[in-house]
N, C-alpha and C positions, 0 to 999 in steps of 0.2 A: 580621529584617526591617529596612529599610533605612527610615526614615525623612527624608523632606523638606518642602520650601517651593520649591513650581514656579514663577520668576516667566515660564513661555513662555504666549506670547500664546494665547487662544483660536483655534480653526481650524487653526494648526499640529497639534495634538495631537489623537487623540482624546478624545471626550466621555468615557470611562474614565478616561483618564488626566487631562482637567481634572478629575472629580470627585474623584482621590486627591490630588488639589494642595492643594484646598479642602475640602470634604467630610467630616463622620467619623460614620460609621455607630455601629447601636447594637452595645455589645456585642463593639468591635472598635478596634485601636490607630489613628491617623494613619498612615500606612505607604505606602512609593512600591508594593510588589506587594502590597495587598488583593484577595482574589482577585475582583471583579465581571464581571456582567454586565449590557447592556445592554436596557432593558426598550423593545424598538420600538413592541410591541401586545399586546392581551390582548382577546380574545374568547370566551365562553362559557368553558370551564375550560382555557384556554390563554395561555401567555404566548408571543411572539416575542422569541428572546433570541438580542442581538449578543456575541461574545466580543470578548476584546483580538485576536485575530486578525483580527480580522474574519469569522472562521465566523457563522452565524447557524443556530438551533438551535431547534425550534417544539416546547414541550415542555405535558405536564397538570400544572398545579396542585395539586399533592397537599398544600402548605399552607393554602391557602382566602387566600391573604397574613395569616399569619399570625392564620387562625383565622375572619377575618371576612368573608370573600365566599360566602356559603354560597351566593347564586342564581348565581356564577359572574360575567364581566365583560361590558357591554357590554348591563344586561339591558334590553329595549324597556322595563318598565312603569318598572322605577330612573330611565330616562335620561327617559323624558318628566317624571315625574315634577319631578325635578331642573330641565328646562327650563322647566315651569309657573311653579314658584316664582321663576328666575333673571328670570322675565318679570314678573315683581309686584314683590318685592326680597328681595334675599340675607341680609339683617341688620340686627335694630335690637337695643339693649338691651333687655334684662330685668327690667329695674327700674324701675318704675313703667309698664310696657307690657305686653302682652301679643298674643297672634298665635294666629290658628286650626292651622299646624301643631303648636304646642306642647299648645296646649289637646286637639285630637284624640290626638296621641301620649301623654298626660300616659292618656287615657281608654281610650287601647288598653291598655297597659299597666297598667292595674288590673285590666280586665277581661281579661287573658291572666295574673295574677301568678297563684301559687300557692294556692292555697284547701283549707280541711280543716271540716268538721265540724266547730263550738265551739272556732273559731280564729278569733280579729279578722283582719281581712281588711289586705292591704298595698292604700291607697286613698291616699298623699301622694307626689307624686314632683318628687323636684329633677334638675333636668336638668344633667349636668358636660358637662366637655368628652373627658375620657378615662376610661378603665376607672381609671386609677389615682388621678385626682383625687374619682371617688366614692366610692371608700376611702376617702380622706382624709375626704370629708365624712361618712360613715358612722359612722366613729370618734369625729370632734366630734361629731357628734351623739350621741350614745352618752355620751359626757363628759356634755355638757350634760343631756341627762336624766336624769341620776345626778345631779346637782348642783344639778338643779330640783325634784329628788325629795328633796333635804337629807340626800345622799349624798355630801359632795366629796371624801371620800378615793378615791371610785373612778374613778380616773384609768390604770388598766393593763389590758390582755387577754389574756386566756385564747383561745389558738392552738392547734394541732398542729406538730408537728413534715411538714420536707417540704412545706409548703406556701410557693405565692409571690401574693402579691397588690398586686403593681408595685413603680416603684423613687420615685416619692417619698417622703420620711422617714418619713411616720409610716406607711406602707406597708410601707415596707423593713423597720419596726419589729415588725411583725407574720408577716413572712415565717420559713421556716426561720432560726434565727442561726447556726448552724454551718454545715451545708452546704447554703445558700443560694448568692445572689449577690454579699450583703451584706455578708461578713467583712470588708471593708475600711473599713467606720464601725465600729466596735463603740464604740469612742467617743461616737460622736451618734445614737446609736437608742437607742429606748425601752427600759426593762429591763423587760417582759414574761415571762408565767406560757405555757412552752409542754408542752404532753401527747405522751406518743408516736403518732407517726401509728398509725392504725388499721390491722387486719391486710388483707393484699391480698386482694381478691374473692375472685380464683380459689380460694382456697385456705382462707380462712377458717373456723373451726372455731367453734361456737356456744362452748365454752372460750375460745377468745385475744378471740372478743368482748366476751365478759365481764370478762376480764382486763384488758381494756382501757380498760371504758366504769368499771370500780372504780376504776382507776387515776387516770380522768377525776374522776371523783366525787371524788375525795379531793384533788385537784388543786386543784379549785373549792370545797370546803370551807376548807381551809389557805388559801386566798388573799380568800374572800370579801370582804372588807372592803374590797381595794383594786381589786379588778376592776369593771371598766362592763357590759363583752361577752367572748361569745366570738364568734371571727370563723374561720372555716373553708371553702374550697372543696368544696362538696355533691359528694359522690362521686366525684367526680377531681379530684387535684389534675394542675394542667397542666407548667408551667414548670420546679417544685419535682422532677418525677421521673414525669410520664404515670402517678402513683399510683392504681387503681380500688380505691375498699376498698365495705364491704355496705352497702344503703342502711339497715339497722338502725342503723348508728352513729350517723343523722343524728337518728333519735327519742331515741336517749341525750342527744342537743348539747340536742336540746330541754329533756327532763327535768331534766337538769342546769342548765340557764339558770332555768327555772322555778323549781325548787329554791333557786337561789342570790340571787335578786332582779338578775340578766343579763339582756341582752338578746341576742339573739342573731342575729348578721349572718350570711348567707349570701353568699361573694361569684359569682355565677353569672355574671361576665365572658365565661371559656372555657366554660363549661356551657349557660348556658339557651340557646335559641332551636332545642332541639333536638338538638344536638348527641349528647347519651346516650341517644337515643333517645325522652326525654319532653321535652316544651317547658321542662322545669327539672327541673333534678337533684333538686332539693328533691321534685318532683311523684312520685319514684319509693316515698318513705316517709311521702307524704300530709304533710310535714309545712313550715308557715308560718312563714319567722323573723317576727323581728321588724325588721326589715331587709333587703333585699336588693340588691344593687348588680349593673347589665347594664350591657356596651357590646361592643365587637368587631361581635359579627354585625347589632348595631341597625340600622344601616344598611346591611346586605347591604353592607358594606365600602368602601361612596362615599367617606362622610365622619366623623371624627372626633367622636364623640359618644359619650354614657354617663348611667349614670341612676339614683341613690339612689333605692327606694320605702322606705316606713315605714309603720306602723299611724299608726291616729288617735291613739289616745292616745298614742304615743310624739310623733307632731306635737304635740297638743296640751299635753301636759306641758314642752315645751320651749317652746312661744310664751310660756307664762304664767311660764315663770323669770324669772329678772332682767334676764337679757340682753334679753327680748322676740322673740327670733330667732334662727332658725341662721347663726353668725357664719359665712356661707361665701359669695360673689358672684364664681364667674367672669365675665370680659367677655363671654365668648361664648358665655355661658347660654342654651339654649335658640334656636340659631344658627336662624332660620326654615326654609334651605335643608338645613340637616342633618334637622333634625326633619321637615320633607315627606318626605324619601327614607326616613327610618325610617317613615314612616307605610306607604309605597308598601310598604317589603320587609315590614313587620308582617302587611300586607293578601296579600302573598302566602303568607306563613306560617298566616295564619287558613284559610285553604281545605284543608291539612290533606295536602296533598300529600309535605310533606316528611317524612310517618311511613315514606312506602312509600318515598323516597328515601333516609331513613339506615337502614331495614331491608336494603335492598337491597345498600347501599354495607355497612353489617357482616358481612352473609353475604360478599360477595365478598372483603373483606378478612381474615376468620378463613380462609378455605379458601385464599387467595391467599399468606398470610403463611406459613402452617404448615411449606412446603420450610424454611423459614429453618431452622427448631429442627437440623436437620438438619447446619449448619454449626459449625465446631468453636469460634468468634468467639463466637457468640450464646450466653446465657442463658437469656432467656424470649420469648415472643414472646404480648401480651394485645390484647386488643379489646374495645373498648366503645360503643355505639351507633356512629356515625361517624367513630372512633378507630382506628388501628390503629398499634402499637410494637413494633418489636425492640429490645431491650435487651442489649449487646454487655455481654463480661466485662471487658471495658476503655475508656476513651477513646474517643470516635470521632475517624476524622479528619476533620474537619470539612470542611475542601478535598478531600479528595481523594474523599471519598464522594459529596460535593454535584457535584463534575464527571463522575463514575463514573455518576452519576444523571441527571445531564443528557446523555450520550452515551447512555444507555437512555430519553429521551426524557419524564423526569418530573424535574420543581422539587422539591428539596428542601431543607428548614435543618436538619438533627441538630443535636442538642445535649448539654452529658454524656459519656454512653453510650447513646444514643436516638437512632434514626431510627424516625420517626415519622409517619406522613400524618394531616391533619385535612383531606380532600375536600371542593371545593363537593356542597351535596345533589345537583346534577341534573349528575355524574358518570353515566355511562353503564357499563354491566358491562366493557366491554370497556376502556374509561377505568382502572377501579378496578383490573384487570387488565394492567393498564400500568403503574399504579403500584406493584404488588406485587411483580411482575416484576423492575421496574425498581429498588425498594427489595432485594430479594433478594440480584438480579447485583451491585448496586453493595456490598454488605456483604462479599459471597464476595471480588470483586476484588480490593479496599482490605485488610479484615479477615481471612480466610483465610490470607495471605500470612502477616502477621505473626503470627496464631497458629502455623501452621507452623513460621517461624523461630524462637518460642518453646519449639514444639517439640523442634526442633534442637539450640537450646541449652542447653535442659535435660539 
């Protein structure tokens, strides 16, 4: 790839090519040919996409943009919503203020958190600005009530292996370390305690879960002294490898945290709001951390928000240390106009609707995906709630799949060796069936080929 510094005027050029001038996406080098496309419009589960040609290409959404537009674009209650607020004000500080969207959001979400029989209820919530900055606050927190508890050696977590829970530091710190995203700090990440990810769903054997939740156990034994938390994505891990393992493993995270004097986070960023088919992964093995951290789909994918809950006593233990507080104050804590539109998309998730839409959307995607297996490329092909993955024997090509897929008329981002759809809920059968389709043809095209020619050269 050819890398530059455009200095041509705006208006000569197209708006692709000003963005590759200026611009650097995530996940991706400065570069004169990134491959983009232009995002003209987006309506219900559709985007209009202009090419560097100038083709224009009207394709479904089989990312949800990356996870968080579950009611689709464009939705009536979202945009009023959003316009209510814009017409009152869009933002004040969080410190020393407060605002009725925050207060009602703050109340939705205790009363939608996870709950179990003789389990303290998650009733504290801090409001971030992204999925990843609640991580971070999660962790200090975590610190901090270990050390309010006259604990201070416990300054390290207890992970899995395979998981990813964002890219700021102490985040990165807890992700897979090896084959992660991360390998390039080893340097400035934490030296954390990680267990081997747990065995996959499909396949799972009441033996390898045993072997595994031992292996946990002795993990968290050896380390006790310096561990806070363990921190794990409830039942899929996302970014890390679209990993579904048994909702049993999550009562072990439990027992084991208990056992050891942990606390135990959940990060349900990708997971809750439905997604696997319960309003929270956690919800599938009944079981409550002691922390939880959401954002992505909170606001049906408007705006930029995220949200540490906790038990009482975990708040309370931490008010009364030394510090007085959770050392953590984004500027745009609790942003008014975010927190309305999360109200609005909470209020349509309360109605209960989106059980029968990610039913829907997983039956269509397990029957839709299955030709794949069929191809000489693919692996395995899994489903879970609203999820649907092929997993190639190799690399994907990232460009050439993503364009392969938009000439079949679905968005897609592979990553790894994974193509992957995470659909908005109100996908329609025939929709889901576009994207299956359309995930399939683009695999055989791109991937077929070159298994062939491996063929060949063998």
């Amino acid at each position: 790839m050819e890398c530059l510094s455009s200095e041509r005027k705006p208006g000569t050029v197209s708006l692709i090519e000003r963005d590759r001038a200026r611009l650097w996406h995530p996940y991706a080098p400065a570069c004169a040919d990134l491959p983009l496309w232009e995002v003209e419009a987006a309506d219900g589960v559709r985007l209009s996409l202009r090419a560097d040609d100038g083709t224009r290409h009207h394709v479904v959404d089989a990312m949800s943009s990356w996870w968080s537009a579950i009611h689709g674009y464009r939705h009536p209650v979202l945009d009023a919503a959003a316009k209510r607020q814009l017409d009152r004000y869009s933002h004040v500080m969080f410190g020393g203020l407060t605002h009725a969207p925050a207060v009602e959001l703050a109340e939705r979400l205790v009363e939608m958190a996870p709950s179990a029989p003789g389990s303290p209820r998650l009733e504290r919530v801090f409001l971030a600005d992204s999925g990843s900055v609640s991580v971070e606050v999660a962790l200090k927190l975590a610190v901090q009530f270990q050390m309010a508890s006259g604990k201070p050696s416990r300054q390290r977590f207890l992970s899995i292996r395979g998981g990813y829970h964002g890219d700021t530091f102490a985040a990165m710190g807890v992700c897979d370390p090896v084959d992660g995203m991360h390998a390039a700090f080893p340097g400035l990440l934490a030296d954390n305690v990680f267990a081997p990810r747990p065995p996959t769903a499909a396949s799972a054997t009441p033996e390898a879960v045993q072997a595994w939740a031992t292996e946990l156990h002795d993990l968290a034994a050896e380390h006790s002294e310096v561990l806070a938390a363990v921190i794990v994505e409830p039942l899929l891990q996302g970014a890390g490898g679209m990993h579904a393992y048994p909702a049993e493993c999550l009562t072990t995270l439990r027992k084991v945290a208990d056992q050891h004097g942990l606390l135990l986070i959940f990060d349900e960023i990708a997971t809750g709001f439905g997604r696997t088919g319960e309003l929270f992964a956690a919800d599938h093995a009944a079981v409550v951390p002691d922390i939880m951290c959401v954002g992505k789909a909170l606001t049906g994918g408007y705006l930029t928000l995220a949200a540490m809950i906790c038990t009482a006593d975990v708040a309370a233990v931490v008010s009364v240390g030394s510090a007085g507080a959770l050392l953590h104050g984004p500027t745009f804590m609790g942003n008014p106009l975010a927190c309305a539109v999360a109200n609005a998309s909470l209020g349509i998730i309360d109605d209960g609707s989106w059980r029968a839409g990610v039913a829907r959307i997983g039956a269509g995607l397990a029957s839709g995906l299955a030709p794949a297996l069929a191809l000489d490329a693919v692996r395995a092909v899994r489903t879970i709630g609203a999820v649907g993955v092929i997993e190639l024997r190799g690399a994907v090509d990232v460009a050439a799949v993503t364009a392969a897929a938009i000439r079949h008329g679905v968005w897609l981002r592979p990553f790894r060796n994974l193509v992957y759809t995470m659909p908005p809920y109100i996908s329609t059968a025939s929709e889901i069936d576009q994207i299956t389709t359309g995930m399939t043809a683009a695999v055989s095209e791109v991937h077929e080929i070159t298994a062939a020619r491996r063929g060949e050269a063998a």
